[in-house]
Structures are given as structure tokens and as C-alpha cells.
C-alpha positions in Angstrom: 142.9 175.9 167.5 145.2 178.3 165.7 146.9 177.6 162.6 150.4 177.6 163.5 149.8 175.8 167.3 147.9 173.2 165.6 151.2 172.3 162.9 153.5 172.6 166.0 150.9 170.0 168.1 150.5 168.0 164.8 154.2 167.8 164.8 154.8 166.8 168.8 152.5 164.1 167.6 154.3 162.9 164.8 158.1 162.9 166.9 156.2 160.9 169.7 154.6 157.9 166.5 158.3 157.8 165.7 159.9 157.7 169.4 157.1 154.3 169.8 158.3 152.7 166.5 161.8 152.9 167.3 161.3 151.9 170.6 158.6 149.0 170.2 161.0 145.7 169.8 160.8 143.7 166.8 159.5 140.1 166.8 162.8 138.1 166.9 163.8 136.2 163.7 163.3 132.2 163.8 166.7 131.1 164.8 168.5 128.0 162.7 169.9 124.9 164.9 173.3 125.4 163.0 175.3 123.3 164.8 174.1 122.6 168.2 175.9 119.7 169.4 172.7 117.2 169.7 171.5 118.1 166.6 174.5 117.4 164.7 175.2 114.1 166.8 171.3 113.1 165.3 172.2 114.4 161.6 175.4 112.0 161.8 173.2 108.7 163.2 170.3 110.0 160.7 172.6 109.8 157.5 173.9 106.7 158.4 171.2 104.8 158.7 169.5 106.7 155.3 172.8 106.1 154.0 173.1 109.6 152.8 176.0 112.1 152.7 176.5 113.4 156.3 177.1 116.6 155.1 173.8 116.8 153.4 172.0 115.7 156.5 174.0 118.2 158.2 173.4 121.0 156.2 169.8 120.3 156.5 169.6 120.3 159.5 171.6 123.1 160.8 168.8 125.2 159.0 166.0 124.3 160.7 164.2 126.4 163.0 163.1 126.2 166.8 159.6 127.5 166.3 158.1 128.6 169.8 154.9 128.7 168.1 154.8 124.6 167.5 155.8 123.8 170.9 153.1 125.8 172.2 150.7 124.3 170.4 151.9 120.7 170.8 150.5 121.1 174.6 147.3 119.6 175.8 144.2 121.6 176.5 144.4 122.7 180.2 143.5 120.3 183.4 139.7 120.1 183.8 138.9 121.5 180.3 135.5 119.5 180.1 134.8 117.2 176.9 131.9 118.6 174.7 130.9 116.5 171.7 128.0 118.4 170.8 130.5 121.5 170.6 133.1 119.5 168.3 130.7 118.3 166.4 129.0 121.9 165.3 132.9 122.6 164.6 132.9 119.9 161.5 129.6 119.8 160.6 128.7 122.7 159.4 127.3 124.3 156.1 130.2 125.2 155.1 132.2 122.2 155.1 129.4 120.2 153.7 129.0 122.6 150.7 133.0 122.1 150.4 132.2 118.3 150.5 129.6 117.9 147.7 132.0 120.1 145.5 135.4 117.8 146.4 132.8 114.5 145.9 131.2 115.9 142.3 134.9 117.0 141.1 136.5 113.6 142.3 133.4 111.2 142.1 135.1 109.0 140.0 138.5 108.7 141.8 136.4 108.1 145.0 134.6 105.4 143.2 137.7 103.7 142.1 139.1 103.9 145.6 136.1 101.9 147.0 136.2 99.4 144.3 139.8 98.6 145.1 140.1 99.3 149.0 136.5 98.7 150.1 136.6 102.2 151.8 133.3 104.2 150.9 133.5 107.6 149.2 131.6 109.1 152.8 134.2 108.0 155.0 137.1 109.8 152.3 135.0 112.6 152.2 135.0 113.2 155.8 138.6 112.7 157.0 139.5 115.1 153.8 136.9 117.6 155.3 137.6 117.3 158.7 141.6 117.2 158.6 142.1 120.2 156.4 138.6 121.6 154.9 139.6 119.7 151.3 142.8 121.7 151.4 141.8 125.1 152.5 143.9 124.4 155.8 147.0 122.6 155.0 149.1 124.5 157.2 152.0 127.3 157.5 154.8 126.2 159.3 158.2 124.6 157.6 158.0 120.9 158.3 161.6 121.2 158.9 160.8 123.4 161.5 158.1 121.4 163.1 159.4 118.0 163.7 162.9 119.5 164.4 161.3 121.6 167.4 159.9 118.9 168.5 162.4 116.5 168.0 164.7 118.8 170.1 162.6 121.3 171.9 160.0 119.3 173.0 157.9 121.2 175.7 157.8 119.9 179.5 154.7 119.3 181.2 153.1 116.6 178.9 154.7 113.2 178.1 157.7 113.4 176.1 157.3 112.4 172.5 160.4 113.3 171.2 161.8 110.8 170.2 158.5 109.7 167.9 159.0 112.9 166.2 162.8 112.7 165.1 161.9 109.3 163.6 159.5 111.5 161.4 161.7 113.9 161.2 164.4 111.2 159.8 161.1 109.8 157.7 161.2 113.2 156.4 164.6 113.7 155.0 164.1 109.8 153.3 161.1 111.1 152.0 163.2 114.4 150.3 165.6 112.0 149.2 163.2 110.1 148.0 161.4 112.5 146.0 163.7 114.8 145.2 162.4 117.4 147.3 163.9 120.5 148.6 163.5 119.9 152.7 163.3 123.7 153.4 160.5 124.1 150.9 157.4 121.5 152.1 154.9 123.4 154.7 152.3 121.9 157.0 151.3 121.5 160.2 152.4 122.2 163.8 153.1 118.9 164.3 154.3 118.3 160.5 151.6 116.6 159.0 151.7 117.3 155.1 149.0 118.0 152.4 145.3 117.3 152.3 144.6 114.2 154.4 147.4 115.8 157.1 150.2 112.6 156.5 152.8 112.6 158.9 156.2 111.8 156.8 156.5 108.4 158.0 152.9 107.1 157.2 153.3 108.7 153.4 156.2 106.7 153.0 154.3 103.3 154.1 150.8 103.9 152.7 150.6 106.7 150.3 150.5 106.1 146.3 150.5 107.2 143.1 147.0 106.3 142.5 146.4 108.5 139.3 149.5 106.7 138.0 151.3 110.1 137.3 154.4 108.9 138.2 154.7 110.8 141.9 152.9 110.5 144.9 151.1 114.2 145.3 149.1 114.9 148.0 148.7 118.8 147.7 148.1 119.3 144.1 146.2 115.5 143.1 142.9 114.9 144.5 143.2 111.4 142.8 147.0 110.6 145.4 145.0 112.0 148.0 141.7 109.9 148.0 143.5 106.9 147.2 146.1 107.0 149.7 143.6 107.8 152.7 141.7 104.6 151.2 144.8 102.4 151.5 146.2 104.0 154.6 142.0 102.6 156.0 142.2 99.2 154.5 145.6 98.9 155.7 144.3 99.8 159.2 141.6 97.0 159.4 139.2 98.5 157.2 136.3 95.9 156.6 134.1 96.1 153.3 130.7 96.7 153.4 130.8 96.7 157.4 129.2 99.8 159.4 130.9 101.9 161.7 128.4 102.2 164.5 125.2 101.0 165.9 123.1 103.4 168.1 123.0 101.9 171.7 121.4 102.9 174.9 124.4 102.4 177.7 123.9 100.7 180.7 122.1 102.2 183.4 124.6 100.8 186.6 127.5 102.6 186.6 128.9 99.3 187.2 128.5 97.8 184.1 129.0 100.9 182.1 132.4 101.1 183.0 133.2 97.3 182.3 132.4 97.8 178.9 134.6 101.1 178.7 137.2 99.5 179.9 138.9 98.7 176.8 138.0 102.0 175.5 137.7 102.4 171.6 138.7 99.0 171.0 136.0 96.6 170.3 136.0 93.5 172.7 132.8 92.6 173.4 130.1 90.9 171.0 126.1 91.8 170.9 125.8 89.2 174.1 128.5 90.4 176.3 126.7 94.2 175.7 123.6 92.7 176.8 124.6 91.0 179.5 126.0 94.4 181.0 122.9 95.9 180.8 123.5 97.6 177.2 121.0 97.8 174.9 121.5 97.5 171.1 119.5 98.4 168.0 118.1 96.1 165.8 121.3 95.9 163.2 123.8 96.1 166.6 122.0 92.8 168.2 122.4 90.9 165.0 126.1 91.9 164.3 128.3 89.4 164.4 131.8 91.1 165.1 133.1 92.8 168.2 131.8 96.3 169.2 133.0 99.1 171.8 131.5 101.0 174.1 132.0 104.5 173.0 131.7 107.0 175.6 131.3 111.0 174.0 131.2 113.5 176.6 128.9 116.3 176.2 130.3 118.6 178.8 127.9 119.5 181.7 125.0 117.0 180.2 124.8 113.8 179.7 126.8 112.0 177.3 126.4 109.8 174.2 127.0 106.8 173.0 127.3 104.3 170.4 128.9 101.4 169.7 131.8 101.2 167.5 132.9 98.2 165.2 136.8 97.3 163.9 135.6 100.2 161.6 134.8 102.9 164.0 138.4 101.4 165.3 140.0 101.6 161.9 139.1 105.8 161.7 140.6 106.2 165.2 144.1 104.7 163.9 144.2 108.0 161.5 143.2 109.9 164.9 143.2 108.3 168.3 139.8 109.8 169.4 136.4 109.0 169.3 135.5 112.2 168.9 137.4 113.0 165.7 136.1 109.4 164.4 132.3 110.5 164.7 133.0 114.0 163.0 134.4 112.2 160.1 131.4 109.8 159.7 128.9 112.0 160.4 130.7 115.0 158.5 130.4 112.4 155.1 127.0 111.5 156.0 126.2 114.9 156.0 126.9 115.2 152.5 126.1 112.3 150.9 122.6 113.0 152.4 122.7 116.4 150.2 124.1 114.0 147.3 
């Protein structure tokens, strides 16, 4: 191509790369609440009951941001999306996490020690929910909680059951907790749903279980290992948490469908002892028969095959009040498992 036909082509180029930027639209900016009527009506109600200025409430609020982003991601997975254990499973207990688990355990052995000694909650089971809930704080999570619970205090998506109004009593958790602490309440970030720090907290359950346990004087739980394993510990023992108990026994399920679904009716709870599963056809192992607490039938689907099961005890049920799923209570086990076995 000629010199001068390939500047003037070079050129045509460059005018039509500008023509696209100018024309491509620009993501739109977050836009504040300010003073949208509801919001305003909830920051006057709020401060009252925190007895705090109304204006400060107010102000607050009228800065936080509808974030399409969070209410997207609040929704359920879509109809008929099958259940796959095996497939959550390999998403927690991995090489990875487990090499981020021994380091977390060697660095914080003794704080994870102390925590058992106290709250009866072993240093696997700590170990796991850290892991699992935010790889030991490589995942704590980009969005303002300001944002978060006030999009879905206000915004809440349709199409799943409205929880609304269980997120603007976090969100009202949240400005006692900035009170409280003397936080900024534009400045803490976390997740979509506004859970804060390493073991994922939702404002309302670090007001009620969290603690100072390396006696610092503040309750940290981005920055002190030591406020983090001791308040999951608590928030467990405070749940039900039994010492020295086990979580699970291996079970083989009934074989009449019958029967299996009896003992799934109460789902994750345990209601049944070692003589009620074997009377429904269940068949426990050695240290399941002899137990003498209540157990669950828990069901784990493993998409297309068949599933698994195991049967839980008030400790298995004690997990699930951190997460209400089976599913996320075995990754936590078997997650710490995993690496106190490389211990």
C-alpha cells in the first residue's frame, strides 16, 4: 500500500475509534437514595429507636446507593437447577483452600486452641467456616455495606420471597454498630448481602456474638485473626454447639421410599434417635447406633446420580444456623478435616 494512502487509511481508522468512544454510553454512576420519601420515613423510625440524631441517620442514609448489581445476585438459582454435592464440594475442598487452611491454623494455632478451651468448638470446625465463607480473608467482598442492605432494604427484587424487611433491621443493626464503634458507615465493604469481614457477619449477629477475644479493646474482624476465631467459636456455642460431640455418622438410607422420606421430614433438624432410624429401615455405623442424642436424616443431592447421606447431630444442626444448608455444613467439616489431616 502506498505511503500517503496508507496515513490517509490509518487516519479514517483513527476518526472512526474516536466516533465509537464517543458514542459507546458510559456505565451510569451508582445513584444516592437522598431523600426518597420511604427512605427518609425509615431513617426517622431508625433514629428513634437507636436514639440517635435524626439528622445523622438521615444523612446516612440519603447516601446510600441502589446497587443493581446486589439485587441481582440476591436471586435464587433458576427453577430446575439440579443439586450437585459432589460439584460443591470440589468448589471448597480443594488444594488451594487447604494449603490456605494449614497456613491460617499454624499462624493462629494458639488463638484456635484457646477458643476450644473456652467454647468447646474444635480448631477444624473454625478452620472450615473461615475457609469456606471467605478463603481466610482473600474474599471479603466489594460492595459498600451501606449499599447492600439499603438495596435490599428498599429495592428488594420480585420473584423470590420478600426479605426486606429482615434486611433493614440489619441495616438499622448496622448504623448501631457505626455508632457503636465509631465507624464511618460509608467506609465498611462486604458482601452482596452485607455480610462483613472474615467469618462473613451480618451486622446484627456481630453485635450479639462477636468479641474482643484478643482483648485489644475493639472487636476486629478484618484485621484480628484472634476477634475472628473467637467470635465464630461463640457465635457455635451460642447456637447449640456441644463439646466433644461429632457432627455426623455415616448411614446407609432406607431403601423404601416410604421410610426415607419420614425421616426427611424434619429436614436438618435432628428428631429421631439411633431406634427411630432403625425402625425406618436406616442403617447406622457403629458410633451412630450407640449415640445417644437425636440425629437427622441428611439428604445431599448429587445431581443426576444418586445421592448421599449422613446423619447429622445438634452439631451438624449448630453449622447450619451460620448457613441454613446441608450442603455448606459438610464443606465446612470436611474442608477442616481436610487440613487437619495434612496437620
Amino acid at each position: 500500500m502506498p505511503r500517503t494512502l496508507a496515513r490517509r487509511f490509518l487516519s479514517v481508522l483513527l476518526l472512526a475509534a474516536c466516533s465509537l468512544a464517543v458514542a459507546a454510553p458510559r456505565p451510569p454512576e451508582l445513584q444516592p437514595y437522598g431523600e426518597r420519601e420511604d427512605v427518609m420515613r425509615f431513617a426517622d423510625a431508625a433514629a428513634q429507636r437507636l436514639e440517635a440524631d435524626p439528622q445523622w441517620v438521615r444523612g446516612v442514609l440519603a447516601q446510600a446507593r441502589l446497587v443493581p448489581t446486589v439485587a441481582r445476585l440476591i436471586m435464587p438459582p433458576p427453577p430446575g437447577t439440579a443439586k450437585d454435592w459432589a460439584a460443591y464440594r470440589a468448589r471448597f475442598v480443594e488444594p488451594r483452600r487447604i494449603a490456605a487452611g494449614l497456613a491460617f491454623w499454624r499462624d493462629n494455632e494458639r488463638w484456635l486452641n484457646l477458643a476450644e478451651e473456652r467454647w468447646g468448638v474444635p480448631p477444624a470446625i473454625v478452620v472450615g467456616i473461615v475457609g469456606v465463607e471467605t478463603l481466610y480473608g482473600q474474599h471479603t467482598g466489594s460492595f459498600r455495606v451501606l449499599d447492600a442492605l439499603a438495596t435490599l432494604s428498599f429495592d428488594f427484587p420480585s420473584g423470590r420471597r420478600d426479605r426486606s424487611e429482615f434486611f433493614r433491621s440489619e441495616l438499622e443493626a448496622f448504623l448501631r454498630l457505626a455508632r457503636r464503634e465509631g465507624l464511618d458507615p460509608l467506609e465498611p465493604k462486604g458482601s452482596y448481602a452485607g455480610a462483613i469481614g472474615l467469618p462473613q457477619f451480618m451486622p446484627s449477629s456481630i453485635l450479639k456474638y462477636a468479641v474482643d477475644f484478643d482483648a485489644d479493646g475493639r472487636i476486629d474482624l478484618l484485621g484480628s485473626p484472634a476477634d475472628v476465631i473467637g467470635s465464630v467459636a461463640h457465635y457455635l456455642a451460642e447456637f447449640g454447639w456441644q463439646r466433644g460431640a461429632p457432627t455426623h455418622f455415616a448411614v446407609a438410607a432406607p431403601v423404601e421410599v416410604r421410610d426415607r422420606a419420614l425421616l426427611l421430614v424434619p429436614d436438618i433438624l435432628p428428631s429421631f434417635d439411633a431406634a427411630g432410624f432403625a425402625e425406618r429401615g436406616a442403617t447406622l455405623d457403629a458410633a451412630g447406633a450407640a449415640w445417644p442424642g437425636k440425629l437427622a436424616l441428611i439428604e445431599l443431592q448429587n445431581g443426576d446420580a444418586a445421592p448421599s447421606y449422613v446423619a447429622g447431630t445438634t452439631n451438624f444442626y449448630a453449622i447450619t444456623r451460620y448457613n441454613w444448608s446441608s450442603y455448606y455444613a459438610m464443606a465446612v467439616i470436611e474442608l477442616g478435616e481436610a487440613v487437619r489431616r495434612q496437620r
